[in-house]
C-alpha positions, 0 to 999 in steps of 0.5 A: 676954536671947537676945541676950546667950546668942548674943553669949556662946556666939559668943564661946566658940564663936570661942575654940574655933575660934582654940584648934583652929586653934593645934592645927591650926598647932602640928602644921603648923609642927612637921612644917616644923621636923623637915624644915627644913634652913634655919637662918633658917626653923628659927628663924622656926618656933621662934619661931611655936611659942613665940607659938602656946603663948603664946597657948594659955596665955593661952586656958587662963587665959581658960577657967579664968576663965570655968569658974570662973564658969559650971561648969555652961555645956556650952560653956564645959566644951567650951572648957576641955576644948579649951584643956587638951588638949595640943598634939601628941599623942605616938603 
């Protein structure tokens, strides 16, 4: 059973990682796309921006499963708050 608890909360726990790092890449590619004078690169970096959503929404639909079945697991709470957060913060 323990076993099973650790395969589990690894398995949220690299979810959580890969949807920061959707964040993280989301932020880094859209500064790149702003200053971008090129028309190739401005079209290769709009394309990694709408993979990098695709993703993201099929994360939110894997949490929302998850949450659906397990609404009292602090991990998958934490996962679902990370995937419904958006992207890039307008300040």
């Amino acid at each position: 059973m323990n076993n099973s608890l650790t395969i589990s909360d690894s398995l949220i726990g690299g979810l959580c990682r890969e949807i920061d790092y959707i964040r993280q890449r989301y932020k880094t590619v859209s500064i790149s796309l702003t200053v971008s004078k090129d028309m190739f690169l401005r079209k290769r970096l709009l394309a990694e921006i709408l993979n990098l959503e695709t993703r993201r929404q099929e994360l939110i639909e894997i949490s929302r499963d998850f949450y659906s079945y397990h609404k009292s697991s602090i991990s998958i709470l934490f996962l679902y708050e990370l995937c419904n957060r958006p992207l890039e913060l307008k300040v």
